[in-house]
C-alpha positions in Angstrom: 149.1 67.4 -79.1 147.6 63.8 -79.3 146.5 62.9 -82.8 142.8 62.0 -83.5 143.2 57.9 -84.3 142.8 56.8 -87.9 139.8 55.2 -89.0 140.7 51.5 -90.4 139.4 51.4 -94.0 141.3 48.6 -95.1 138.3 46.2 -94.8 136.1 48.2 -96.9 138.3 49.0 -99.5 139.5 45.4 -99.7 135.8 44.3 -100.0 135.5 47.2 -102.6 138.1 46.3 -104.2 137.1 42.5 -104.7 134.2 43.8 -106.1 135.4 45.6 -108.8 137.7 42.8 -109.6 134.9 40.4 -109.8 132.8 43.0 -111.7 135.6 43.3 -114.5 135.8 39.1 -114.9 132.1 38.8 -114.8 131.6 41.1 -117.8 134.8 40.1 -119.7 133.4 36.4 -119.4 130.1 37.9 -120.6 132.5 39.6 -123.7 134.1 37.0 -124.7 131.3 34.2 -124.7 131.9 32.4 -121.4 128.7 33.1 -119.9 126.3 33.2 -122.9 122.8 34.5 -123.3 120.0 32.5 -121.1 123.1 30.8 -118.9 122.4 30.8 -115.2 125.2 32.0 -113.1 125.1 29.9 -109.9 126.8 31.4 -106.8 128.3 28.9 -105.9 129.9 28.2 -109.2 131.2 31.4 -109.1 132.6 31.3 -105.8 134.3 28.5 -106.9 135.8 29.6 -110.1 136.5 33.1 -109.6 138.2 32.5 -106.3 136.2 34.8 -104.0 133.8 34.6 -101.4 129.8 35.1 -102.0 129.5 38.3 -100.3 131.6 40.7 -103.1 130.4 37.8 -105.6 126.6 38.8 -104.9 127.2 42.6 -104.8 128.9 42.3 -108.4 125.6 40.4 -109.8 123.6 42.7 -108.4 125.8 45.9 -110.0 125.0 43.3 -113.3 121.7 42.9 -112.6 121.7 47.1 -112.5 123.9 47.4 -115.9 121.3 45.7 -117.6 123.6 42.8 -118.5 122.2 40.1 -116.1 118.2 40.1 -114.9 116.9 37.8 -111.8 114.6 35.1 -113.1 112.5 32.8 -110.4 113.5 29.7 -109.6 116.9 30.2 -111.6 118.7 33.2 -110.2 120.8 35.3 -112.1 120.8 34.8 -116.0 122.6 36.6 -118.8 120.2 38.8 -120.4 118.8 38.4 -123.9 117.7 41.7 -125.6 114.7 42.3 -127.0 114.4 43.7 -130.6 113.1 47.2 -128.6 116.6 47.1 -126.2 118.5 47.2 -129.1 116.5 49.8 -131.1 117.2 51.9 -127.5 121.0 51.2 -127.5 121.3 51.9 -131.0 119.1 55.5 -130.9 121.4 56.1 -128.3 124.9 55.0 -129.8 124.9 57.0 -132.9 124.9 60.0 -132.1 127.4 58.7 -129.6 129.5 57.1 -132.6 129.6 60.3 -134.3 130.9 62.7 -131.6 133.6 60.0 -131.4 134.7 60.3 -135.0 134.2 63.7 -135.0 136.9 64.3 -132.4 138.9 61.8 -133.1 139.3 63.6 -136.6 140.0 67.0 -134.7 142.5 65.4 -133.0 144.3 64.4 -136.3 143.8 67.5 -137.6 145.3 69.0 -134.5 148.5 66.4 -134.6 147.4 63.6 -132.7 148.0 60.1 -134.6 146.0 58.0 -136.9 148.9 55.3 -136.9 146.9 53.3 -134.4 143.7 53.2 -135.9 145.1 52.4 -139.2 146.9 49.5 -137.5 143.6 48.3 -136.2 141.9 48.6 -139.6 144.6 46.6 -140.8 144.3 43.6 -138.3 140.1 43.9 -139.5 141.2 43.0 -142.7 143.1 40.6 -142.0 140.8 38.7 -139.9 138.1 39.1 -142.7 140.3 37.8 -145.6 141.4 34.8 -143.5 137.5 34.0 -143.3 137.8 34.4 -139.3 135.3 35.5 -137.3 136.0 35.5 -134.0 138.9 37.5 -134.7 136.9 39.6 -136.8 134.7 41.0 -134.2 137.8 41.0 -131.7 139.5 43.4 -134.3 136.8 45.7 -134.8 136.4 45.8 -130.8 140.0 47.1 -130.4 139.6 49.2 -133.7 136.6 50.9 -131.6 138.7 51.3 -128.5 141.2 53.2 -130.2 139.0 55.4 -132.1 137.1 56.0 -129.1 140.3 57.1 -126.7 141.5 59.1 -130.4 139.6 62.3 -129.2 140.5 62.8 -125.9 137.7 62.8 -124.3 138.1 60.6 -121.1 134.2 60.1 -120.6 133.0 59.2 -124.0 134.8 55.6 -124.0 133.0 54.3 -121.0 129.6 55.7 -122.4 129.9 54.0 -125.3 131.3 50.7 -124.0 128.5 50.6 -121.8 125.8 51.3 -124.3 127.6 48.5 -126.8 126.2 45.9 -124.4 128.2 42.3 -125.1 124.9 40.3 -124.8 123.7 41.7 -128.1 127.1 40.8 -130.0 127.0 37.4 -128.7 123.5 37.1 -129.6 124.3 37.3 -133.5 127.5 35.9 -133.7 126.8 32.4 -135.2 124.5 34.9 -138.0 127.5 36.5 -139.3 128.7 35.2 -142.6 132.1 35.2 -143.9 130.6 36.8 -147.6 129.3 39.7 -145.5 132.6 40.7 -143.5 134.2 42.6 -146.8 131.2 45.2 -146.8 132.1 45.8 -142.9 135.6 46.5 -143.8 134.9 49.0 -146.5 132.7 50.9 -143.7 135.3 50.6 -141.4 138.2 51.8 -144.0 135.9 54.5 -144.5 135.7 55.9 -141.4 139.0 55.6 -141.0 140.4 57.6 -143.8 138.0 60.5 -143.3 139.3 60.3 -139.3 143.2 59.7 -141.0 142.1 62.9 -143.1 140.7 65.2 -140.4 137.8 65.9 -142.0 135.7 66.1 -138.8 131.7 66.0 -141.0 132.8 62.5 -143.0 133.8 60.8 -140.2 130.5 61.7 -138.6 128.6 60.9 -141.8 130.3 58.0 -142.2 130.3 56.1 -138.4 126.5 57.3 -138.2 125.4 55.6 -141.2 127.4 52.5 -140.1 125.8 52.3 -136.9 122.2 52.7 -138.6 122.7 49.9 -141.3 124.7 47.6 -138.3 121.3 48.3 -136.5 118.9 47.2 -139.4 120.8 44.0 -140.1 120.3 42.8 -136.5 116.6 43.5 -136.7 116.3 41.6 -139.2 117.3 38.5 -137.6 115.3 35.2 -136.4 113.0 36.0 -134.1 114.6 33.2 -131.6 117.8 35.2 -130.8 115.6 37.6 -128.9 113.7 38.1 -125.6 
Protein backbone atom coordinates (compact mmCIF):
# COMPACT_ATOMS: atom_id res chain seq x y z
CA UNK A 1 0.00 0.00 0.00
CA UNK A 2 1.62 3.40 -1.14
CA UNK A 3 1.92 5.83 1.72
CA UNK A 4 0.21 9.29 1.48
CA UNK A 5 3.44 11.79 1.02
CA UNK A 6 4.49 13.86 3.95
CA UNK A 7 3.74 17.45 4.00
CA UNK A 8 7.25 19.51 4.29
CA UNK A 9 6.87 21.71 7.48
CA UNK A 10 10.38 22.37 7.92
CA UNK A 11 9.99 25.89 6.41
CA UNK A 12 7.40 26.94 8.64
CA UNK A 13 8.62 25.72 11.67
CA UNK A 14 12.11 27.16 10.90
CA UNK A 15 10.38 30.57 10.27
CA UNK A 16 8.41 29.83 13.57
CA UNK A 17 11.10 29.04 15.21
CA UNK A 18 13.20 32.27 14.32
CA UNK A 19 10.48 34.05 15.57
CA UNK A 20 10.34 32.87 18.88
CA UNK A 21 14.05 33.29 19.08
CA UNK A 22 13.90 36.83 18.05
CA UNK A 23 10.85 37.31 20.39
CA UNK A 24 12.96 36.05 23.45
CA UNK A 25 16.10 38.60 22.53
CA UNK A 26 13.84 41.35 21.85
CA UNK A 27 12.24 41.36 25.28
CA UNK A 28 15.43 40.26 27.21
CA UNK A 29 17.04 43.46 25.61
CA UNK A 30 13.92 45.31 26.63
CA UNK A 31 14.73 43.51 30.53
CA UNK A 32 17.89 44.26 30.82
CA UNK A 33 17.94 48.05 29.50
CA UNK A 34 19.18 47.64 25.99
CA UNK A 35 16.29 49.02 24.27
CA UNK A 36 15.01 51.63 26.79
CA UNK A 37 11.73 53.47 27.09
CA UNK A 38 10.95 56.02 23.95
CA UNK A 39 13.99 54.08 21.85
CA UNK A 40 12.97 53.45 18.28
CA UNK A 41 13.79 49.98 17.05
CA UNK A 42 14.79 50.30 13.38
CA UNK A 43 14.39 47.17 11.18
CA UNK A 44 17.17 47.37 9.74
CA UNK A 45 19.17 47.70 12.92
CA UNK A 46 17.71 44.82 14.05
CA UNK A 47 18.26 42.79 11.06
CA UNK A 48 21.65 43.61 11.46
CA UNK A 49 22.29 42.96 15.08
CA UNK A 50 20.23 40.15 15.77
CA UNK A 51 21.34 38.24 12.75
CA UNK A 52 18.01 37.41 11.07
CA UNK A 53 16.16 38.43 8.20
CA UNK A 54 13.14 41.19 8.32
CA UNK A 55 10.44 38.86 7.75
CA UNK A 56 10.54 36.81 11.38
CA UNK A 57 12.10 40.22 12.65
CA UNK A 58 8.71 42.11 11.76
CA UNK A 59 6.37 39.39 13.00
CA UNK A 60 8.27 39.44 16.49
CA UNK A 61 7.53 43.43 16.69
CA UNK A 62 4.33 43.02 15.82
CA UNK A 63 3.75 39.96 18.70
CA UNK A 64 5.54 43.28 20.82
CA UNK A 65 3.43 45.60 19.53
CA UNK A 66 0.47 43.04 20.79
CA UNK A 67 2.20 42.29 24.38
CA UNK A 68 1.88 45.79 25.04
CA UNK A 69 5.69 46.19 25.35
CA UNK A 70 6.36 48.09 21.97
CA UNK A 71 3.45 50.58 20.30
CA UNK A 72 3.79 51.96 16.47
CA UNK A 73 4.28 55.70 16.50
CA UNK A 74 4.18 57.71 12.98
CA UNK A 75 6.95 58.65 11.39
CA UNK A 76 9.20 56.56 13.85
CA UNK A 77 8.04 53.00 13.81
CA UNK A 78 8.29 50.81 16.54
CA UNK A 79 9.11 52.36 19.98
CA UNK A 80 9.50 50.83 23.48
CA UNK A 81 6.51 51.78 25.32
CA UNK A 82 6.28 54.12 28.30
CA UNK A 83 3.40 53.39 30.72
CA UNK A 84 1.10 55.67 31.83
CA UNK A 85 0.41 56.19 35.58
CA UNK A 86 -3.27 54.24 34.68
CA UNK A 87 -1.16 51.08 32.90
CA UNK A 88 0.47 50.62 35.91
CA UNK A 89 -2.44 51.07 38.34
CA UNK A 90 -3.97 48.10 35.66
CA UNK A 91 -0.90 45.78 36.03
CA UNK A 92 -0.70 46.26 39.59
CA UNK A 93 -4.81 45.52 40.30
CA UNK A 94 -3.98 42.71 38.39
CA UNK A 95 -0.70 41.40 40.03
CA UNK A 96 -1.69 41.12 43.56
CA UNK A 97 -3.92 39.10 43.77
CA UNK A 98 -1.62 37.23 41.30
CA UNK A 99 1.36 37.64 44.00
CA UNK A 100 -0.56 36.20 46.62
CA UNK A 101 -1.84 32.93 44.98
CA UNK A 102 1.87 32.59 44.40
CA UNK A 103 2.94 32.73 48.02
CA UNK A 104 0.17 31.07 49.02
CA UNK A 105 1.16 27.90 47.16
CA UNK A 106 4.51 28.21 47.32
CA UNK A 107 3.92 27.89 51.22
CA UNK A 108 1.72 24.69 50.64
CA UNK A 109 4.35 23.39 48.83
CA UNK A 110 6.73 23.76 51.96
CA UNK A 111 4.34 22.62 54.01
CA UNK A 112 3.86 19.62 51.87
CA UNK A 113 7.89 18.96 51.55
CA UNK A 114 8.95 20.92 48.77
CA UNK A 115 12.13 23.23 49.52
CA UNK A 116 12.51 26.71 50.70
CA UNK A 117 16.48 26.30 50.25
CA UNK A 118 16.16 28.15 47.00
CA UNK A 119 14.29 31.00 47.84
CA UNK A 120 16.28 31.58 50.92
CA UNK A 121 19.37 31.51 48.71
CA UNK A 122 17.79 34.17 46.56
CA UNK A 123 16.84 36.33 49.62
CA UNK A 124 20.31 36.05 50.46
CA UNK A 125 21.95 37.25 47.22
CA UNK A 126 19.02 40.46 47.81
CA UNK A 127 20.90 41.34 50.65
CA UNK A 128 23.74 41.17 49.50
CA UNK A 129 23.30 43.39 46.59
CA UNK A 130 21.51 45.92 48.96
CA UNK A 131 24.35 46.10 51.59
CA UNK A 132 26.99 46.50 48.81
CA UNK A 133 24.90 49.70 47.73
CA UNK A 134 24.28 47.96 44.16
CA UNK A 135 21.43 48.41 42.30
CA UNK A 136 21.48 46.85 39.29
CA UNK A 137 22.15 43.84 41.08
CA UNK A 138 19.57 44.53 43.37
CA UNK A 139 16.67 44.47 41.09
CA UNK A 140 18.47 41.43 39.23
CA UNK A 141 18.25 39.61 42.66
CA UNK A 142 14.82 40.25 43.41
CA UNK A 143 13.94 39.18 39.70
CA UNK A 144 15.41 35.70 40.24
CA UNK A 145 14.03 35.73 43.95
CA UNK A 146 10.55 36.09 42.06
CA UNK A 147 11.25 33.38 39.60
CA UNK A 148 11.85 30.95 42.17
CA UNK A 149 9.03 31.81 44.37
CA UNK A 150 6.84 31.81 41.47
CA UNK A 151 7.94 28.03 39.98
CA UNK A 152 7.80 27.14 44.29
CA UNK A 153 4.04 26.11 43.96
CA UNK A 154 3.88 24.13 41.07
CA UNK A 155 1.70 25.59 39.22
CA UNK A 156 3.11 25.61 35.54
CA UNK A 157 0.81 28.57 34.32
CA UNK A 158 1.12 31.11 37.05
CA UNK A 159 4.81 32.03 36.17
CA UNK A 160 4.20 33.20 32.74
CA UNK A 161 1.02 35.23 33.94
CA UNK A 162 2.84 37.02 36.21
CA UNK A 163 5.95 37.58 34.13
CA UNK A 164 3.91 38.97 31.63
CA UNK A 165 1.88 41.21 33.76
CA UNK A 166 5.45 42.45 35.54
CA UNK A 167 6.01 44.35 32.22
CA UNK A 168 10.06 45.40 32.06
CA UNK A 169 9.23 48.86 30.62
CA UNK A 170 7.85 49.95 33.94
CA UNK A 171 11.02 48.67 35.93
CA UNK A 172 13.29 50.43 33.66
CA UNK A 173 11.22 53.43 33.92
CA UNK A 174 12.14 53.96 37.69
CA UNK A 175 15.36 52.57 37.94
CA UNK A 176 17.59 55.78 38.16
CA UNK A 177 14.65 56.76 41.18
CA UNK A 178 15.75 54.02 43.37
CA UNK A 179 17.93 55.09 46.19
CA UNK A 180 20.36 53.04 47.96
CA UNK A 181 18.73 54.33 51.64
CA UNK A 182 15.49 52.82 50.41
CA UNK A 183 16.79 49.15 49.38
CA UNK A 184 16.96 47.89 53.36
CA UNK A 185 12.98 48.39 53.69
CA UNK A 186 12.67 46.11 50.42
CA UNK A 187 14.70 43.45 51.92
CA UNK A 188 12.79 43.32 55.16
CA UNK A 189 9.52 42.76 52.82
CA UNK A 190 11.22 40.42 50.94
CA UNK A 191 12.69 38.43 54.18
CA UNK A 192 9.20 38.59 55.18
CA UNK A 193 7.65 36.81 52.75
CA UNK A 194 10.10 34.57 52.74
CA UNK A 195 9.95 33.18 56.18
CA UNK A 196 6.22 32.92 56.28
CA UNK A 197 6.70 30.86 52.68
CA UNK A 198 9.98 29.00 54.70
CA UNK A 199 7.26 28.50 57.44
CA UNK A 200 4.22 27.15 55.47
CA UNK A 201 2.05 29.36 56.79
CA UNK A 202 -0.01 29.74 53.50
CA UNK A 203 -2.37 33.28 55.01
CA UNK A 204 1.18 35.35 55.87
CA UNK A 205 2.71 34.79 52.85
CA UNK A 206 -0.42 36.09 51.19
CA UNK A 207 -0.72 39.02 53.65
CA UNK A 208 2.58 39.71 53.36
CA UNK A 209 3.40 39.62 49.14
CA UNK A 210 -0.05 41.59 48.85
CA UNK A 211 0.83 44.34 50.95
CA UNK A 212 4.31 44.45 49.18
CA UNK A 213 2.89 44.72 45.94
CA UNK A 214 0.38 47.61 47.06
CA UNK A 215 3.05 49.86 48.81
CA UNK A 216 5.72 48.83 45.60
CA UNK A 217 2.63 50.22 43.61
CA UNK A 218 2.16 53.60 45.59
CA UNK A 219 5.87 54.46 45.52
CA UNK A 220 5.92 54.37 41.74
CA UNK A 221 2.89 56.64 41.55
CA UNK A 222 4.40 58.88 43.29
CA UNK A 223 7.06 59.57 40.94
CA UNK A 224 7.92 62.65 38.41
CA UNK A 225 5.49 63.01 36.22
CA UNK A 226 8.22 62.77 33.23
CA UNK A 227 8.84 59.03 33.59
CA UNK A 228 5.31 58.51 32.22
CA UNK A 229 3.25 58.47 29.01
Amino acid sequence: MKRPAKTKKSGATSAATATERILELLREGIKSGRYAPGQRLRETDLVEELAYSKGPIREAMQALSRDGLVQIEPHRGFVVRRLSRADIEDIYELLEPLAGVAASGAAKAVASGVSARPLRSALNKISTAAKSGNIAGFMEAVDAWRKVLDQLGGNKQLPKIISQLRVPMFRLQVRSFIRVSEMPLAVGAYQSITEAIAAGDAKAAERAIRKHVRTTAKSIQELPDELFE
